[in-house]
Residue frames as qw, qx, qy, qz and C-alpha x, y, z in Angstrom:
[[0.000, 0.888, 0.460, 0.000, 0.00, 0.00, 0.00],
 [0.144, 0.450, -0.024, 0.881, 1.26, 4.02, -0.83],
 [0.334, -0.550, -0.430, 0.633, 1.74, 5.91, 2.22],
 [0.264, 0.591, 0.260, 0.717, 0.35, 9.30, 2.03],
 [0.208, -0.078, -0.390, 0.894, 1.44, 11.96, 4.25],
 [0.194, -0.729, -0.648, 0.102, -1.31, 13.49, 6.37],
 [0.100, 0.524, 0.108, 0.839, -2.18, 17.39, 6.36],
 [0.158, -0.573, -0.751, 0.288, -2.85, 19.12, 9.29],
 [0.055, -0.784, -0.617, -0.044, -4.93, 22.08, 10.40],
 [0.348, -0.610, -0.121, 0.702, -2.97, 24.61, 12.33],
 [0.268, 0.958, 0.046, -0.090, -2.62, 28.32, 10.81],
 [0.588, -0.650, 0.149, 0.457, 0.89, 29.54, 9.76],
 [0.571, 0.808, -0.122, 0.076, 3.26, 30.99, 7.07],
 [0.897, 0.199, -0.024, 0.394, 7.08, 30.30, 5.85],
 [0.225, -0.894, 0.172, 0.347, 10.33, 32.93, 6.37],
 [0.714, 0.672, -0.198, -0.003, 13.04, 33.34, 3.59],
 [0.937, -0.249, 0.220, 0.107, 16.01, 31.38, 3.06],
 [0.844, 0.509, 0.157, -0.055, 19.09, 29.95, 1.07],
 [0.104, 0.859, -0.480, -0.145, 22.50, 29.85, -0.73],
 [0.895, -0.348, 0.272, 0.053, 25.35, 27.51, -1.27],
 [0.319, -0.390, 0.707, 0.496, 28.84, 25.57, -2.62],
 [0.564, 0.559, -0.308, -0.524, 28.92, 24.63, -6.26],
 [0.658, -0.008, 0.752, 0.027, 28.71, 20.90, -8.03],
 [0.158, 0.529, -0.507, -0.662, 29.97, 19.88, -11.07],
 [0.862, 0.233, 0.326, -0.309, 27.31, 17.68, -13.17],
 [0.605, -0.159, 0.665, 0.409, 28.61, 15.00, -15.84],
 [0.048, -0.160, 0.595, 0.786, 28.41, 15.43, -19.58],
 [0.078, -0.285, -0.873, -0.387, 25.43, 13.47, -20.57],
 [0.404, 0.003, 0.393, -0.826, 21.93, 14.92, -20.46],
 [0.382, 0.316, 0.840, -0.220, 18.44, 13.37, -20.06],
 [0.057, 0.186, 0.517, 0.834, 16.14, 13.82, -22.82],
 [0.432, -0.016, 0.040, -0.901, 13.16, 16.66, -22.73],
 [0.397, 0.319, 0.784, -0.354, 9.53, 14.30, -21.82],
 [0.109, 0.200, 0.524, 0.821, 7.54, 14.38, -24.72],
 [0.381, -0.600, -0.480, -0.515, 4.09, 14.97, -23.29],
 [0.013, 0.103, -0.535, 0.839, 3.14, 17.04, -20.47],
 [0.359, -0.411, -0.700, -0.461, -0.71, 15.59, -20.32],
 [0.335, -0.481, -0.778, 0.226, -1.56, 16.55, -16.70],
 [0.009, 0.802, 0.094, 0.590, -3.62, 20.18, -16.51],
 [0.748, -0.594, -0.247, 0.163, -2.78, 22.15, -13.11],
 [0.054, -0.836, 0.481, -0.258, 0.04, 24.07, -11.57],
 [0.005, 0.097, -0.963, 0.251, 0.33, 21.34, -9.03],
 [0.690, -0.226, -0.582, -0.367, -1.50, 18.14, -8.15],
 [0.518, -0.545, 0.447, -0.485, -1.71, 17.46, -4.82],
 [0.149, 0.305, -0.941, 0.002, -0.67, 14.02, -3.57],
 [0.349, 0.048, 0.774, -0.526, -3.66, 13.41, -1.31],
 [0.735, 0.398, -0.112, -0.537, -6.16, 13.85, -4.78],
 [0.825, -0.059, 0.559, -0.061, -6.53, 10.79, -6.56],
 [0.799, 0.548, -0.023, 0.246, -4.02, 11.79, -9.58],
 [0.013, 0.860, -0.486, 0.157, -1.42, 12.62, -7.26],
 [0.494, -0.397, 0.772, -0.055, -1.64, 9.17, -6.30],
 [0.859, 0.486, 0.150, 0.061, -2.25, 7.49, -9.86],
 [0.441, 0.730, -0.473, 0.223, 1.31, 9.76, -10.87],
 [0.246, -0.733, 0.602, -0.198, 3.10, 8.54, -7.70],
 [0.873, 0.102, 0.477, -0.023, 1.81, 4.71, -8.88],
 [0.696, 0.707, 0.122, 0.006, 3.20, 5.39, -12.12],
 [0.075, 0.874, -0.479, -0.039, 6.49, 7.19, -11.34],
 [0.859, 0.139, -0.359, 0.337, 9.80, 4.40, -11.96],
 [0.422, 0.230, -0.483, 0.732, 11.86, 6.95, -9.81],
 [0.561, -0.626, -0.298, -0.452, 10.67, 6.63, -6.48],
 [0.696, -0.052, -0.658, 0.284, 13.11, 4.96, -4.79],
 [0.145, 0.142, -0.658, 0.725, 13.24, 7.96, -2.10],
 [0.510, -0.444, -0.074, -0.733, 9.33, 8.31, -1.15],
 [0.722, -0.363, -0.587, 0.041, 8.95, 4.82, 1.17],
 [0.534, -0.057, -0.386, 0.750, 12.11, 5.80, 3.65],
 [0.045, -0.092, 0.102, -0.989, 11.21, 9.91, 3.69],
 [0.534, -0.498, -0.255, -0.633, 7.00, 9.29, 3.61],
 [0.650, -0.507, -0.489, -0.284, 7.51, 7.34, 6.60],
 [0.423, -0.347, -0.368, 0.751, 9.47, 9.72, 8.70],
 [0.107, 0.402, 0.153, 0.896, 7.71, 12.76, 7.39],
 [0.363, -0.445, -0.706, 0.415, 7.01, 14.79, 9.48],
 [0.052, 0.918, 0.301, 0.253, 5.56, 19.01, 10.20],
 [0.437, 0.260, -0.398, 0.763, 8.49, 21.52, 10.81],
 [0.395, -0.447, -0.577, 0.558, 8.49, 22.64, 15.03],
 [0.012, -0.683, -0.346, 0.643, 8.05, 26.26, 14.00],
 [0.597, 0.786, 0.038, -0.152, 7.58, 28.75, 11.01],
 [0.365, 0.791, -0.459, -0.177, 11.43, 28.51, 10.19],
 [0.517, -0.387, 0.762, 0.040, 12.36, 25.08, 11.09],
 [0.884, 0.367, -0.027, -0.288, 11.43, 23.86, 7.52],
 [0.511, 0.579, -0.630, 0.087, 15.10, 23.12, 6.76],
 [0.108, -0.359, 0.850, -0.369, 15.90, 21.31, 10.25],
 [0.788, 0.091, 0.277, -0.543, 12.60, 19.41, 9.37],
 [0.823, 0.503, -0.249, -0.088, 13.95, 18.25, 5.97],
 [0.188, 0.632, -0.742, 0.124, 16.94, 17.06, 7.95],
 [0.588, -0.245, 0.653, -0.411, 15.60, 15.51, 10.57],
 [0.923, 0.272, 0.263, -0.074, 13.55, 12.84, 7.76],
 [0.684, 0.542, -0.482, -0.077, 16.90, 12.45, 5.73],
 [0.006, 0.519, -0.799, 0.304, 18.91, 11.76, 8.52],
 [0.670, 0.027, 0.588, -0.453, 15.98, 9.17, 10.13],
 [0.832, 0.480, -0.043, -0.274, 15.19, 7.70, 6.26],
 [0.430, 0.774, -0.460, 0.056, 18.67, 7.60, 5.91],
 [0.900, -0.258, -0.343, 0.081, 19.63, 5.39, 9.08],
 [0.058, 0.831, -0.215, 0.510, 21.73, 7.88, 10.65],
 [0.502, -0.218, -0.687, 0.478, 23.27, 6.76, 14.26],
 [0.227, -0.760, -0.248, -0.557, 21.02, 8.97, 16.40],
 [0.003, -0.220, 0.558, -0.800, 21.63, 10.72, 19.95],
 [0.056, -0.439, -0.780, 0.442, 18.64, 9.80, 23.14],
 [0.211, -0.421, -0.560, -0.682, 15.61, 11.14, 22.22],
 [0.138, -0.151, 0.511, -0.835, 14.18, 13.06, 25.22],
 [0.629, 0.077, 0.249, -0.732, 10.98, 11.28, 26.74],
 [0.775, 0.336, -0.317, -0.432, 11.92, 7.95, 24.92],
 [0.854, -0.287, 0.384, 0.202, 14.37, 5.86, 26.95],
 [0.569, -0.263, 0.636, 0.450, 16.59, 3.90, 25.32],
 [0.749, 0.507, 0.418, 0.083, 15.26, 5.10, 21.84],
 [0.136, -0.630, 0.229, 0.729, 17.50, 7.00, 19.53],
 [0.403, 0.673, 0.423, 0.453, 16.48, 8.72, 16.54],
 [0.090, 0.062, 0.092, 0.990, 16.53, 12.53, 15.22],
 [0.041, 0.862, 0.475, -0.175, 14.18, 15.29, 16.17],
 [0.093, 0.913, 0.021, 0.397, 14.12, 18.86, 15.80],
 [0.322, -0.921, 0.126, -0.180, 15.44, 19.46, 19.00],
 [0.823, -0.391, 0.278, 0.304, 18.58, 16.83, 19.21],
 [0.767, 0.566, 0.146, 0.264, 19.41, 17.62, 16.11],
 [0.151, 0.921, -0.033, 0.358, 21.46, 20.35, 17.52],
 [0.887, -0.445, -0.004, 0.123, 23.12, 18.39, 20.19],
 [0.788, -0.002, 0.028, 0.615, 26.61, 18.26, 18.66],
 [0.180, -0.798, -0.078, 0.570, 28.86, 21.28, 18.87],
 [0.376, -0.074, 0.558, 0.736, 30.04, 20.94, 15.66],
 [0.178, 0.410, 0.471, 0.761, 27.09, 21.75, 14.29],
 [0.149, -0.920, -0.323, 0.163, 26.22, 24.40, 16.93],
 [0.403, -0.418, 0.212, 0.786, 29.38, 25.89, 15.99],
 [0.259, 0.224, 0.711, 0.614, 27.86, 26.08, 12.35],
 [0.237, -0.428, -0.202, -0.848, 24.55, 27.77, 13.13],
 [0.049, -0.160, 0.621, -0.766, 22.60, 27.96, 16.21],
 [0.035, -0.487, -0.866, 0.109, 19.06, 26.28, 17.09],
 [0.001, 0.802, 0.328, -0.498, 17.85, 30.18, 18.13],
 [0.169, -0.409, 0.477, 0.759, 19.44, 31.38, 14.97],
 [0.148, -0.047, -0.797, -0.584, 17.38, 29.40, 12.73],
 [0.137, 0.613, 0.763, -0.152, 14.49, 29.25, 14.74],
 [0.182, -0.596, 0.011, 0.782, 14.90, 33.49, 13.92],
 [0.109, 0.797, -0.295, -0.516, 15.66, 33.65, 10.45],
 [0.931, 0.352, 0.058, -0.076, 15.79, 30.25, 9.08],
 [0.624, -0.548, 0.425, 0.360, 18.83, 29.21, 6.80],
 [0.488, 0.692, -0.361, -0.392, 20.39, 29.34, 3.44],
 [0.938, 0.258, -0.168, -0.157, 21.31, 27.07, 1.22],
 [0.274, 0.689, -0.577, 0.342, 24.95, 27.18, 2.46],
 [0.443, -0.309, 0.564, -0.625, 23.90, 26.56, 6.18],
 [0.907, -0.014, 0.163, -0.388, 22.01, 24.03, 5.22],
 [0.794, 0.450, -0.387, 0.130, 24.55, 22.04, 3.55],
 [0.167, 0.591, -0.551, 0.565, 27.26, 22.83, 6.09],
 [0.591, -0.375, 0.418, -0.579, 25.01, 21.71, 8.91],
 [0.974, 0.076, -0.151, -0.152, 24.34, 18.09, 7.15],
 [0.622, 0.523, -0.490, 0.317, 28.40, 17.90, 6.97],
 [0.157, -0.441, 0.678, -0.567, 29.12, 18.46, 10.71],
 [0.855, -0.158, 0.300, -0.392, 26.14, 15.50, 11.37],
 [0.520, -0.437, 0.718, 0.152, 28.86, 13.48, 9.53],
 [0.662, 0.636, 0.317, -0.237, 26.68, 13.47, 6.09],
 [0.391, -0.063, 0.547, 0.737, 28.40, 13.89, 2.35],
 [0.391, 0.802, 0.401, -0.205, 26.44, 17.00, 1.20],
 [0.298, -0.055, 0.353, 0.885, 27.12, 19.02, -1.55],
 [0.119, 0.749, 0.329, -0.563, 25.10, 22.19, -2.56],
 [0.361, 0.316, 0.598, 0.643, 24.21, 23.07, -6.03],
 [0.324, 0.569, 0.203, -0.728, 22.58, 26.63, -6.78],
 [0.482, 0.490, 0.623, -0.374, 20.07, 26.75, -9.16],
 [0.213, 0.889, -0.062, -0.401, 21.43, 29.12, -11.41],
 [0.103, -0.435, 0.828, 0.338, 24.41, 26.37, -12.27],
 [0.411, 0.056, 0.907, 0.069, 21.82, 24.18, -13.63],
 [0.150, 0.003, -0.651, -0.744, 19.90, 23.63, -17.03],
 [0.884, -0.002, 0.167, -0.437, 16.21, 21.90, -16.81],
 [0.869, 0.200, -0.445, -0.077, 17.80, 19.27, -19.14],
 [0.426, 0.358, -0.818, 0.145, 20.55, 18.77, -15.80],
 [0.408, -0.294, 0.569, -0.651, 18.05, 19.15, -13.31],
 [0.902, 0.050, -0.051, -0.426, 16.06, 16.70, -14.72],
 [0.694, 0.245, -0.656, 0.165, 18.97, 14.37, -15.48],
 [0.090, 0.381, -0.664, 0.636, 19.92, 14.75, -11.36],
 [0.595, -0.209, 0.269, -0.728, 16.49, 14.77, -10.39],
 [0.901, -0.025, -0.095, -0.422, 16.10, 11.26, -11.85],
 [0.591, 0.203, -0.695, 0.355, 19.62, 9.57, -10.59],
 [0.099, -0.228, 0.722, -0.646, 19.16, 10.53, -7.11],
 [0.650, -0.054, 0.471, -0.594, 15.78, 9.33, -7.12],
 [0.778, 0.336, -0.523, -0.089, 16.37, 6.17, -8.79],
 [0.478, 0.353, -0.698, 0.400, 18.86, 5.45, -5.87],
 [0.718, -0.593, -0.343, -0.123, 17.56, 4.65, -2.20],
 [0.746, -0.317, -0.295, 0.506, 21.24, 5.80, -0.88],
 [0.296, 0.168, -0.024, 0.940, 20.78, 9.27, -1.59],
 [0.019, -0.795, -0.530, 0.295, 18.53, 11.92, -0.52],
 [0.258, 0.154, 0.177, 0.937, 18.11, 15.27, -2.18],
 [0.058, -0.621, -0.499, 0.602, 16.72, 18.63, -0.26],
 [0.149, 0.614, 0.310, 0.710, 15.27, 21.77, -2.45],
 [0.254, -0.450, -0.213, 0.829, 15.61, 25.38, -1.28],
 [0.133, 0.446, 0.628, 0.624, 12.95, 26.97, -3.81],
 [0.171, 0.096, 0.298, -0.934, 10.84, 30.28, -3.78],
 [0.333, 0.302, 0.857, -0.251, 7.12, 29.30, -3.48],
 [0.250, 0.633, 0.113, -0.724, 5.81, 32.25, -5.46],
 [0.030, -0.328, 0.847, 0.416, 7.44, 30.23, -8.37],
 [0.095, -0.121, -0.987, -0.041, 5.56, 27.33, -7.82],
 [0.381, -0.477, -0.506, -0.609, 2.29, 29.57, -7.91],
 [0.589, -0.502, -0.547, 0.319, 2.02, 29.24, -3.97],
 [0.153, -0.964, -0.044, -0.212, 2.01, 32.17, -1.00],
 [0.689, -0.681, 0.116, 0.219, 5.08, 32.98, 0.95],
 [0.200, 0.849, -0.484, -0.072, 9.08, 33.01, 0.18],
 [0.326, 0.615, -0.718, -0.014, 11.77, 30.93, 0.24],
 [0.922, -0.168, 0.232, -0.261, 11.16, 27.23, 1.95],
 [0.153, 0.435, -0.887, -0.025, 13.05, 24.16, 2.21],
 [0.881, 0.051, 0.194, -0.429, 11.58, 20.53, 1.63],
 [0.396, -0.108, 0.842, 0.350, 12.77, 16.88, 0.33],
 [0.581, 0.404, -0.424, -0.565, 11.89, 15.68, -2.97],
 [0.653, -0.013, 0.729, -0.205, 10.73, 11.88, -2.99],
 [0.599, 0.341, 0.647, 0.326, 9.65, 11.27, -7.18],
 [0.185, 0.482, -0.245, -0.821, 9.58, 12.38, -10.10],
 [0.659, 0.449, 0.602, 0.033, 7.14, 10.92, -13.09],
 [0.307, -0.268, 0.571, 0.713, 8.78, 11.29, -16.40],
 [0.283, 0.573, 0.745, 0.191, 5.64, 11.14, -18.42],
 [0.020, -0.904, -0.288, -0.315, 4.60, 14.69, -17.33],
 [0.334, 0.543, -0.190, 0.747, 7.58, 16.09, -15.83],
 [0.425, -0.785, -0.036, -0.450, 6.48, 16.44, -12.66],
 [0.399, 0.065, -0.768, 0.498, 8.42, 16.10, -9.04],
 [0.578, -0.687, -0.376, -0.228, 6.63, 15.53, -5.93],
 [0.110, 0.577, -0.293, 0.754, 7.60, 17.47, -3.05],
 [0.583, -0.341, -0.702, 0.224, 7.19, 16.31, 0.43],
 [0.371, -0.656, 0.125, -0.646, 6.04, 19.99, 2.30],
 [0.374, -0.264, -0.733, 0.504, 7.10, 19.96, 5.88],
 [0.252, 0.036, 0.213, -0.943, 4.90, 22.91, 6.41],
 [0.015, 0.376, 0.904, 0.201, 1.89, 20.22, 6.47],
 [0.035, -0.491, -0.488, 0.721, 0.15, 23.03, 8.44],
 [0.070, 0.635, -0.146, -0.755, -0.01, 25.22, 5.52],
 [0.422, 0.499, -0.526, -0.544, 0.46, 22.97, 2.10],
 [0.941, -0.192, 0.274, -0.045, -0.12, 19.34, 1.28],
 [0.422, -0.415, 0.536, 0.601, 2.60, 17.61, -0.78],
 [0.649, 0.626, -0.119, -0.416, 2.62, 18.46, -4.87],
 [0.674, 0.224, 0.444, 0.546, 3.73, 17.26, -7.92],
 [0.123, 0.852, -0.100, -0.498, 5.19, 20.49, -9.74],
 [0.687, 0.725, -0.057, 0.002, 6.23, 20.85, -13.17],
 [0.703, -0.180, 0.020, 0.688, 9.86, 20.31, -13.29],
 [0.376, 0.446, 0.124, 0.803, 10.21, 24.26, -15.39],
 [0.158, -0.876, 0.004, -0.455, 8.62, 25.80, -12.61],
 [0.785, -0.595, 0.058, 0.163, 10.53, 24.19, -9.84],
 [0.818, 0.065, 0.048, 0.569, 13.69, 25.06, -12.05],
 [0.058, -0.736, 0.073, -0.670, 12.72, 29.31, -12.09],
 [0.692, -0.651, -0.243, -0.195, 11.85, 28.09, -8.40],
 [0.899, -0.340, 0.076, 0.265, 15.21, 27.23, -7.38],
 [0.434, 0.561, 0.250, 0.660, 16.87, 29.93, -9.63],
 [0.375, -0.885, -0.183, -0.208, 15.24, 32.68, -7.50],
 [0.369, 0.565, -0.268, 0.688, 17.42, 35.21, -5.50],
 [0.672, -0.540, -0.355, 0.361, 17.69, 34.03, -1.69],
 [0.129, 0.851, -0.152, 0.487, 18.37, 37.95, -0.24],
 [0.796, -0.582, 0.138, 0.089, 20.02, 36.45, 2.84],
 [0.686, -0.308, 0.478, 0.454, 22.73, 35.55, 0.57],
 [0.235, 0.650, -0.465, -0.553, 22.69, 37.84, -2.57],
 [0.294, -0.281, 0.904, 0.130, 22.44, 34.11, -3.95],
 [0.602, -0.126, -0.520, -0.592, 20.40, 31.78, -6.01],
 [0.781, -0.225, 0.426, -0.398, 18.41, 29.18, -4.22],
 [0.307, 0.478, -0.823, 0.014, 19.36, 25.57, -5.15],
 [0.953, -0.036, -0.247, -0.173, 19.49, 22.01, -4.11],
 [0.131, -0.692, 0.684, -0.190, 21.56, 19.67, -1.82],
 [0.850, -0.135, -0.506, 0.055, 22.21, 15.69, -2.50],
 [0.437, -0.671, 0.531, -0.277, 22.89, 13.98, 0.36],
 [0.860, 0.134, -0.492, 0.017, 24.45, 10.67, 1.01],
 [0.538, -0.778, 0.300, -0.124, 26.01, 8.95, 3.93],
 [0.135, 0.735, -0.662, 0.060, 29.78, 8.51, 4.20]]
């Protein structure tokens, strides 16, 4: 059975973000989809053609792992320490004591911050403040002991996002975060971080796993708007917005 992430109720809105290191794609690109047949900006997942595309998609491999840690970020700017928490948990991560759990260990929001390395990087009250950029965000995976690598938006084609979008999700040992500006993607607010779980080649579309459940459910989006999306000028950092694979070491 297809797990589909649950939406809740609460009221609330997003804070801008973003930035990062540069990554150098290989030669070969993917060819362009020939038909784009589904009508829509986005499709929600919870409708019953967000789940016909997510039955359909071949590159899925990350939605099982990430749908069943997904979870709603702790406040309006924890979207990015949300989208960690489910790689690092999807990802099998060695985790620190989980307060209120005994002997369990996994990642939350709030352990996540445990190590000094990566309080040295950016602060829990920092980001609860003001969120993070694509830099931070990358930097923060690396001190949890992660192989990230940060790509802005602006270094990529459609023809490499698409080619990236469908190796990492093809693979079950990677994971790959998006720093995108909603306004793009036809949505209110600014700059947001989220995972990406599939993509359906037929119609071009990637599905997005919204930790702001509060606020959005998850979409499929066109890949050409999610590539202006991710293009977009993050004013925290004079920067584009962008993308980070992960993988563990």
């Amino acid at each position: 059975m297809l797990l589909t992430p649950q939406r809740t109720t609460a009221q609330g809105r997003t804070l801008n973000l973003c930035s990062g290191l540069s990554f150098v794609l290989l030669g070969l690109l993917a060819p362009a989809p020939t038909a784009l047949a589904q009508p829509g900006r986005t499709i929600p997942l919870p409708e019953s053609q967000g789940q016909t595309l997510l039955m359909q998609s071949v590159n899925r491999a990350d939605y099982g792992p990430l749908a069943e840690q997904f979870l709603t970020q702790a406040n309006l700017a924890y979207c990015g320490v949300a989208s960690m928490v489910m790689v690092l948990n999807s990802l099998e991560v060695p985790a620190p004591a989980a307060a209120g759990y005994g002997s369990y260990r996994f990642w939350t929001q709030e352990n996540l911050f445990e190590s000094a390395n990566t309080r040295a990087v950016l602060s829990p009250e920092l980001v609860a403040h003001q969120g993070m950029t694509l830099k931070q965000l990358r930097a923060l995976l690396a001190s949890l002991g992660l192989q990230a690598q940060a790509i802005h938006g602006d270094q990529l084609s459609q023809a490499q996002l698409r080619l990236l979008l469908r190796s990492n999700l093809s693979d079950p040992r990677d994971r790959l975060l998006i720093n995108y500006d909603r306004q793009a993607l036809g949505q209110a607010g600014g700059g947001h971080i989220s995972p990406v779980a599939a993509y359906h080649a037929p119609t071009d579309r990637v599905l997005i796993l919204d930790v702001a459940r509060y606020r959005y459910p998850s979409v499929w989006v066109p890949l050409s708007d999610l590539w202006q999306a991710i293009r977009s000028t993050d004013s925290s950092s004079s920067r584009s917005r962008g993308l980070v694979v992960v993988r563990r070491i």
